[in-house]
Structures are given as C-alpha cells and as structure tokens.
C-alpha positions in Angstrom: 81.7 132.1 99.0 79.5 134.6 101.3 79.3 134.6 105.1 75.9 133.6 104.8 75.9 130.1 102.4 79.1 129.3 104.8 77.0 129.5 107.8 74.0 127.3 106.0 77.0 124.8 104.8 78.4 124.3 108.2 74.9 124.3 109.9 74.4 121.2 107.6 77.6 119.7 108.3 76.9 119.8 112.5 73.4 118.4 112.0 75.1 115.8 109.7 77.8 115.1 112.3 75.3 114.8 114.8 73.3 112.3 112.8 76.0 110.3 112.1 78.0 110.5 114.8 81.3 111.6 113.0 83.2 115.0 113.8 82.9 117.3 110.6 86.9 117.1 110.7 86.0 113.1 110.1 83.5 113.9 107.4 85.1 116.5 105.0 88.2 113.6 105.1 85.9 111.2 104.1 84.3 113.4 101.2 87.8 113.9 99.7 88.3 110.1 99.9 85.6 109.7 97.9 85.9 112.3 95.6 87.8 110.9 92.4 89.8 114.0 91.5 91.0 114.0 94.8 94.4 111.8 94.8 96.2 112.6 98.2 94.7 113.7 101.5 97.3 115.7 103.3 96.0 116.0 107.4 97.9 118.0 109.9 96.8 117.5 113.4 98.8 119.7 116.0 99.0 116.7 118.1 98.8 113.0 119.1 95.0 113.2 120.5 94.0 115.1 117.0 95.6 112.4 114.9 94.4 109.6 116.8 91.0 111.2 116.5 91.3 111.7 112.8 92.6 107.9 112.4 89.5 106.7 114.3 86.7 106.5 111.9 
C-alpha cells in the first residue's frame, strides 16, 4: 500500500473516530469482529490502562 492511500485511510478512520466517539484501536477491533473470515482477535496492550481501554467499547 503507498504512503499516500495510508494517509487518506487513516484520515478516514480519525474523522470516523471522531464521529463516533470510538478510538481507531476500538474500531479496527470491531471491523475484525465483524468480518467473517476473521476467527480470533489476538490484542496486546502493553498495559492495564490499554486493555481496560480496549475492553471498554
């Protein structure tokens, strides 16, 4: 993927997290839950407040 379409794809996902009022951590999570080839969601927060963050929504 270029540097550019990256940029445009996470410009989308802020203005989307903004809207919505989840963290774009919070909404790529959600994407792969809904995503039926997706079977397992693996997250790896660094620390209690990351997790509990993660678990919020």
């Amino acid at each position: 993927m270029s540097l550019p379409r990256s940029q445009l794809i996470l410009e989308s996902l802020k203005r989307e997290s903004d809207e919505c009022g989840l963290s774009i951590q919070n909404i790529a999570i959600n994407w792969l839950l809904e995503n039926p080839l997706v079977t397992t969601v693996l997250l790896g927060p660094s620390n209690n407040k990351q997790l509990v963050e993660l678990l919020e929504r």
